[in-house]
DRENDO-1510 file (C-alpha; in Angstrom, 1 decimal, always signed):
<recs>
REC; n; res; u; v; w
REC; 1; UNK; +49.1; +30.6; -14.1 .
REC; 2; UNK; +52.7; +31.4; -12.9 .
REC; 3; UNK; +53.8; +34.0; -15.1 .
REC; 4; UNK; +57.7; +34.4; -16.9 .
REC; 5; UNK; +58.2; +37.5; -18.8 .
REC; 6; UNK; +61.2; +36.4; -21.7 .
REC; 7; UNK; +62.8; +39.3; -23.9 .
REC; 8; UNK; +64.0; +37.8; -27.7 .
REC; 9; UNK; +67.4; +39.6; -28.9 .
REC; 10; UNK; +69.8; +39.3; -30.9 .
REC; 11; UNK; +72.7; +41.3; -32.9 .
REC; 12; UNK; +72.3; +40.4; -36.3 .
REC; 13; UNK; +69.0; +42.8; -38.1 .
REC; 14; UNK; +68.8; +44.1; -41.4 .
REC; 15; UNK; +67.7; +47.5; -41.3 .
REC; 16; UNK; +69.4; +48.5; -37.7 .
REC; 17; UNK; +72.6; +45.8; -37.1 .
REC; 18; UNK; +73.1; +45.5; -33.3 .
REC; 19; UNK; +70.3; +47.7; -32.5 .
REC; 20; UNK; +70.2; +45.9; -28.7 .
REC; 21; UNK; +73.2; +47.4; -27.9 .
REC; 22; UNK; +72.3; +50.9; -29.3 .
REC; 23; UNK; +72.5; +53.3; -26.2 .
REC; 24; UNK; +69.3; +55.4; -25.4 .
REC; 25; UNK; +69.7; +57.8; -22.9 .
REC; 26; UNK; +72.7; +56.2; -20.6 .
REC; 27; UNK; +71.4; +52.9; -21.2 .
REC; 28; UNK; +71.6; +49.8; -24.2 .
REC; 29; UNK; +68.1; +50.0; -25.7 .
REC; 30; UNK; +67.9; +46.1; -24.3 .
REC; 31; UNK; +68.2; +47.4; -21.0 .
REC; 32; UNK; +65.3; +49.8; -21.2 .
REC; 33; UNK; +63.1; +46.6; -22.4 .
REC; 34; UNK; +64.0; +45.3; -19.4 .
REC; 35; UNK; +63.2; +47.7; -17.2 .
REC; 36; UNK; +60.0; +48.0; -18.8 .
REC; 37; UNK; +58.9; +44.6; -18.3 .
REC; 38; UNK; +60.0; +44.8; -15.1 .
REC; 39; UNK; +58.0; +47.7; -14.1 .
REC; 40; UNK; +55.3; +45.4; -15.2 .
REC; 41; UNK; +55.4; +43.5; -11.9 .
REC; 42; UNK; +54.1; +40.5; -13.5 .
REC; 43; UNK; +56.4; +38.1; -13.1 .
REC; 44; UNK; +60.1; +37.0; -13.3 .
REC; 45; UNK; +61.8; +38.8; -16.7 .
REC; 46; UNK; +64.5; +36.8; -18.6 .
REC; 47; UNK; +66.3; +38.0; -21.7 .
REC; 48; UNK; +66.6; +35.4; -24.1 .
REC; 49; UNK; +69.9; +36.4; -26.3 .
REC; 50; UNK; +70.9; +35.3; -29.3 .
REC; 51; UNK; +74.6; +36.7; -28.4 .
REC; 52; UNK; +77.0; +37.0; -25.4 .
REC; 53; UNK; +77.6; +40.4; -25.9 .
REC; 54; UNK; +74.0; +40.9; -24.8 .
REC; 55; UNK; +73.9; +38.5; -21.7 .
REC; 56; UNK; +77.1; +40.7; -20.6 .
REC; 57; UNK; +74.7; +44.0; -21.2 .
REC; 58; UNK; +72.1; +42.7; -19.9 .
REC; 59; UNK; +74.0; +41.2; -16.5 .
REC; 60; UNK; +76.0; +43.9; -15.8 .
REC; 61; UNK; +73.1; +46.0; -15.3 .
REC; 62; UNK; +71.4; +43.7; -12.9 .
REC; 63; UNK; +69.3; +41.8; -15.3 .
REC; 64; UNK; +69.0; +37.9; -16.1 .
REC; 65; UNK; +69.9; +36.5; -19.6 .
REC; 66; UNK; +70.1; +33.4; -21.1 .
REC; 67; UNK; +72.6; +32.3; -24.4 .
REC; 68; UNK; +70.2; +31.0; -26.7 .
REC; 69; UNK; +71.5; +29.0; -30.4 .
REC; 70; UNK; +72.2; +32.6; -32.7 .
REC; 71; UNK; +70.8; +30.5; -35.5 .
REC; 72; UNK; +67.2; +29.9; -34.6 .
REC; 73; UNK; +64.7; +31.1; -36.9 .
REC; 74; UNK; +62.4; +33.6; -34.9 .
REC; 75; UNK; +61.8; +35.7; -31.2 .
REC; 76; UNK; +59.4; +32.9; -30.6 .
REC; 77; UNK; +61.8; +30.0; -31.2 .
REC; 78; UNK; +64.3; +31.7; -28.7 .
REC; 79; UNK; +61.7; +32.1; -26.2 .
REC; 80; UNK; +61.2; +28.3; -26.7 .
REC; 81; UNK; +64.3; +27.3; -26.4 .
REC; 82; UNK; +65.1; +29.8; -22.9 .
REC; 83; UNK; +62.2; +28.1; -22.1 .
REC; 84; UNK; +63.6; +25.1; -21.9 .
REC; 85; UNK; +67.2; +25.7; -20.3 .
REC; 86; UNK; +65.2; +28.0; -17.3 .
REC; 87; UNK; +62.5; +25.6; -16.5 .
REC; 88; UNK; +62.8; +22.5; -17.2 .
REC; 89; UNK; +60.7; +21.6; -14.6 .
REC; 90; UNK; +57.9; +23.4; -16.0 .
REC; 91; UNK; +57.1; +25.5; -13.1 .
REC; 92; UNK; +55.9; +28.8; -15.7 .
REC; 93; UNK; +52.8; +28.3; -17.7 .
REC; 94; UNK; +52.3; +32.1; -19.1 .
REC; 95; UNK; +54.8; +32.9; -21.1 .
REC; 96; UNK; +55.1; +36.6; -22.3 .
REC; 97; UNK; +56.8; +37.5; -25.6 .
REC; 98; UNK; +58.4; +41.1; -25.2 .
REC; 99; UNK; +60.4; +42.1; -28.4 .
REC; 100; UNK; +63.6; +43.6; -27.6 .
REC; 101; UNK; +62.7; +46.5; -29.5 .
REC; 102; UNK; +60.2; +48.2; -27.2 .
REC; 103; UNK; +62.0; +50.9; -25.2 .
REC; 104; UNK; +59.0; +52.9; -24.7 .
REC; 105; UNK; +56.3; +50.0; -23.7 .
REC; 106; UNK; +53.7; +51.3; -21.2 .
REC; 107; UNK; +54.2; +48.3; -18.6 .
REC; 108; UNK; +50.4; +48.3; -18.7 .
REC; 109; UNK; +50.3; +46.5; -21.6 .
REC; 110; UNK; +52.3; +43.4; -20.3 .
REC; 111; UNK; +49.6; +43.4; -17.7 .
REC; 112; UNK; +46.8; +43.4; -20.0 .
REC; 113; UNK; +48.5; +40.6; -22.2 .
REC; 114; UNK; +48.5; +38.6; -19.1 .
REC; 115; UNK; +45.3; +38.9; -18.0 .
REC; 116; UNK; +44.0; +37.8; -21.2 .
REC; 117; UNK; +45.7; +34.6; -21.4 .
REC; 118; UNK; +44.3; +33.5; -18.2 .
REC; 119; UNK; +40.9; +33.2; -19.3 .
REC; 120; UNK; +40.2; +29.4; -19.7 .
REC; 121; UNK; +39.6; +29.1; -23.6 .
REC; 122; UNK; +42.0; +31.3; -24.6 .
REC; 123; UNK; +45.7; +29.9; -26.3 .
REC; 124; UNK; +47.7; +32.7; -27.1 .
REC; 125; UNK; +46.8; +36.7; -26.6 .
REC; 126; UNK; +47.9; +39.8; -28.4 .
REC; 127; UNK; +47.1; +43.5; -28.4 .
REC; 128; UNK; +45.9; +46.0; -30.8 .
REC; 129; UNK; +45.1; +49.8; -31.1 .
REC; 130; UNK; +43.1; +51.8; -34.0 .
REC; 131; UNK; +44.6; +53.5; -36.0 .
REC; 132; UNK; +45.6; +57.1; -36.1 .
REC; 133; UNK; +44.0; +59.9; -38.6 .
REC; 134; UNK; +47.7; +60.8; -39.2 .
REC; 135; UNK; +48.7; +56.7; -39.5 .
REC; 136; UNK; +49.3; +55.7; -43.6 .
REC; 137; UNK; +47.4; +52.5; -42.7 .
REC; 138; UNK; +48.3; +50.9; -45.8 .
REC; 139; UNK; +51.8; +50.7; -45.3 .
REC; 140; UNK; +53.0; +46.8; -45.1 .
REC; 141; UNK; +54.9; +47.4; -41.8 .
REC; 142; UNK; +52.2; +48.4; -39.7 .
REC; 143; UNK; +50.2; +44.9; -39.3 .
REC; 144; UNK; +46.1; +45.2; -39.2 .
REC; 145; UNK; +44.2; +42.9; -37.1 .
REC; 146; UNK; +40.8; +41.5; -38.3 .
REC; 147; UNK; +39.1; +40.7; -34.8 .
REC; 148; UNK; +35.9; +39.5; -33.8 .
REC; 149; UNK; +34.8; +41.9; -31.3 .
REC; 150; UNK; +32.9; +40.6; -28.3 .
REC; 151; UNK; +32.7; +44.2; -26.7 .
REC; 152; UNK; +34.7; +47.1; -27.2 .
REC; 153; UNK; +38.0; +46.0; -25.3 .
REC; 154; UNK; +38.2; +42.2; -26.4 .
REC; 155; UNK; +37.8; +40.0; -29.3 .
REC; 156; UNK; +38.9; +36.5; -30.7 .
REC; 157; UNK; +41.8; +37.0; -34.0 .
REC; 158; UNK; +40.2; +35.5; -37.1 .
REC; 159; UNK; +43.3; +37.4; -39.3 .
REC; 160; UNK; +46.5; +39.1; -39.4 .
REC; 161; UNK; +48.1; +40.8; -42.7 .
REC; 162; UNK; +50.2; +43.1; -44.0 .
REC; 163; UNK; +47.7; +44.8; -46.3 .
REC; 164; UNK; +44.8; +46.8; -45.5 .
REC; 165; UNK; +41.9; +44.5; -44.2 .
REC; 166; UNK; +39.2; +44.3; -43.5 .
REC; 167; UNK; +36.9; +46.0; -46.8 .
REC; 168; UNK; +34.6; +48.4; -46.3 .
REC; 169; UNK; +34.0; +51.3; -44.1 .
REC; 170; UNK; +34.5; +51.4; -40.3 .
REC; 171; UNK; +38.0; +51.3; -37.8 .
REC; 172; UNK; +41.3; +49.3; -38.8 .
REC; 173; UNK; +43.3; +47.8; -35.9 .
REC; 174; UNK; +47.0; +48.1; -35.5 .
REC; 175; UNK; +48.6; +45.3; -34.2 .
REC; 176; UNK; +51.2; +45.6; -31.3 .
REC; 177; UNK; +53.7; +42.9; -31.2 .
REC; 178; UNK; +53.4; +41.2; -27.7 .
REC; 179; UNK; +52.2; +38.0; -27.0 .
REC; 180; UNK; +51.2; +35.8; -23.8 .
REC; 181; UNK; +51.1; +32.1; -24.7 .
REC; 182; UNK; +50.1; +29.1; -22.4 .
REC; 183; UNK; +53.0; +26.9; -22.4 .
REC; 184; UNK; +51.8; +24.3; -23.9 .
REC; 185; UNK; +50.4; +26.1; -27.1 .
REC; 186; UNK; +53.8; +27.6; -26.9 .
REC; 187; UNK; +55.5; +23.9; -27.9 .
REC; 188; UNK; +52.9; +23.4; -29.5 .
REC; 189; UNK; +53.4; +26.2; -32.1 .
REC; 190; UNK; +57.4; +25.8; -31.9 .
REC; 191; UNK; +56.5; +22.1; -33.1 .
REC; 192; UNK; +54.3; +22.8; -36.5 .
REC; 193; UNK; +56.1; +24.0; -39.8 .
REC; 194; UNK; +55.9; +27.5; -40.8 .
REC; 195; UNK; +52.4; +27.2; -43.1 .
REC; 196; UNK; +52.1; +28.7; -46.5 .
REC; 197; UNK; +50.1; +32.2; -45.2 .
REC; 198; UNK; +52.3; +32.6; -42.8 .
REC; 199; UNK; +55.4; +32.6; -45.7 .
REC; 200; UNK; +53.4; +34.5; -47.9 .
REC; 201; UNK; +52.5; +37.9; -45.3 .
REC; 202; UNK; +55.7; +36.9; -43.1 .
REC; 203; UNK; +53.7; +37.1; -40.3 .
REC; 204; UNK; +54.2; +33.9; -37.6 .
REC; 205; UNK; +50.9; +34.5; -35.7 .
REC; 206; UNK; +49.2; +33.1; -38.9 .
REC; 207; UNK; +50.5; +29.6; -38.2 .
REC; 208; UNK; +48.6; +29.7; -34.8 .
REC; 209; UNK; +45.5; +30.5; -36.5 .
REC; 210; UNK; +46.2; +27.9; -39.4 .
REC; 211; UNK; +47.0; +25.0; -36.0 .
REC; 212; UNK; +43.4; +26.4; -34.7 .
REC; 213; UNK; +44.5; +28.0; -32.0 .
REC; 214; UNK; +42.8; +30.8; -29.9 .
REC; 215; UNK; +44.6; +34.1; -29.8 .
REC; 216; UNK; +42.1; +36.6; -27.9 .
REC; 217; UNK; +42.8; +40.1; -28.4 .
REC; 218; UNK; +42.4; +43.1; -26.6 .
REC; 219; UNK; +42.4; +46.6; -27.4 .
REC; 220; UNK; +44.6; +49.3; -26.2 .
REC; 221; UNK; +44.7; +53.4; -26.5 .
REC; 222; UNK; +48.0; +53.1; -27.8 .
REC; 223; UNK; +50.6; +51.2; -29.8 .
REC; 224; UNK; +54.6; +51.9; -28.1 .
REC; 225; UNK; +56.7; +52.7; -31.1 .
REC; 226; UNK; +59.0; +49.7; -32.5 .
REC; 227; UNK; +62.8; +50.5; -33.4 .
REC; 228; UNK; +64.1; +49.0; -36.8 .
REC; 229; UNK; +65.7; +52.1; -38.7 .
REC; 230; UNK; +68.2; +55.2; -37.2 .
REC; 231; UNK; +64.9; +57.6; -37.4 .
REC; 232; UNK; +62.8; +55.2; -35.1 .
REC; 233; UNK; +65.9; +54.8; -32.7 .
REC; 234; UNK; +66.5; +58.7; -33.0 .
REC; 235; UNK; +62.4; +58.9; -31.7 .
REC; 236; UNK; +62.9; +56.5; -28.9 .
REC; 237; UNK; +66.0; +58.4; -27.8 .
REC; 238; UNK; +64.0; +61.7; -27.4 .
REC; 239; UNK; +61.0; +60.2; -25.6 .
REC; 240; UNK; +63.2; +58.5; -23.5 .
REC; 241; UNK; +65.1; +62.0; -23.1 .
REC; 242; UNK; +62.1; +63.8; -22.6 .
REC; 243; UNK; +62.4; +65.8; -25.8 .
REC; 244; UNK; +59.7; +64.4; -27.8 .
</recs>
């Protein structure tokens, strides 16, 4: 399956406006998703923008972008429509979902998320990592997994939520928010409404799951930290600076 690796961004964000653009050790924090997927050596990487100002970034520093319509709904829609304007011709058939607010992905991971979506029964694939001691699981930002282990580095998704699933004693997985989708689960999924769990935990994966498709999951050591507030973006700045 001919791989394309396409980075969602855009300007406008609640918590951290124009975070893309936020600079992170001599380089726009889009730029260092970049270079982390391309480290990756998986595949072609494309950032899909939802604003100019980011194809500039993103060009002038040797990458590829694409303008994408600043009004669409959600990373995955953008990566649809990218999709669309890059290949028309349907040459890519693995597309990988890298959220633009990643500086500090272990490359590794894209790998893995690859290699999992290759595997014949599998639609879409995801990765996880346990929680920490020190991690307040039960915080609504940190998404838990509820997999279906097959051993202990893969599984099939059966859940996704915001709260603290599942019951009962044992490990809760953290889920990290990269996908790999075979192209035509990809339109697929684009195609079908946004279902009524996946408005209530505002989590997209759910409408996969509700459509009944396959995400397979594998599980990773660790989770690379997201940026959405000044304190997250300070973080990525001194791990990227080596001062963390």
């Amino acid at each position: 399956m001919m791989p394309l690796v396409l980075i969602p961004a855009r300007l406008a964000a609640t918590r951290l406006p124009h975070k893309p653009l936020a600079m992170l050790a001599g380089a726009p924090l889009v730029v260092h998703v970049l270079r982390r997927a391309e480290e990756s050596n998986v595949g072609r990487v494309v950032v899909a923008a939802g604003d100019q100002e980011i194809v500039d970034v993103v060009r002038a520093a040797g990458g590829e972008a694409v303008l994408t319509d600043p009004a669409l709904p959600s990373g995955t829609d953008r990566i649809w429509a990218a999709l669309q304007h890059i290949d028309p011709q349907e040459k890519y058939q693995a597309i990988i979902n890298v959220q633009g607010d990643l500086p500090t992905l272990d490359p590794r991971l894209i790998q893995r998320v690859y290699e999992l979506v290759q595997q014949p029964q599998v639609d879409m694939a995801t990765l996880v990592t346990p929680f920490k001691p020190h991690e307040n699981k039960e915080k609504s930002q940190y998404v838990k997994a509820v997999v279906e282990w097959q051993n202990d580095q893969q599984g099939r998704a059966l859940y996704f939520s915001r709260a603290c699933v599942p019951w009962g004693e044992g490990p809760h997985d953290h889920h990290i928010g990269l996908y790999a989708y075979r192209r035509q689960a990809l339109q697929r999924f684009t195609e079908q409404p946004a279902g009524l769990l996946e408005q209530r935990e505002k989590l997209e994966q759910l409408r996969a799951l509700a459509m009944g498709l396959r995400i397979e999951v594998g599980r990773v050591n660790d989770a690379p930290p997201g940026v959405d507030t000044p304190d997250e973006l300070e973080m990525a700045r001194k791990i990227l600076e080596g001062d963390a």
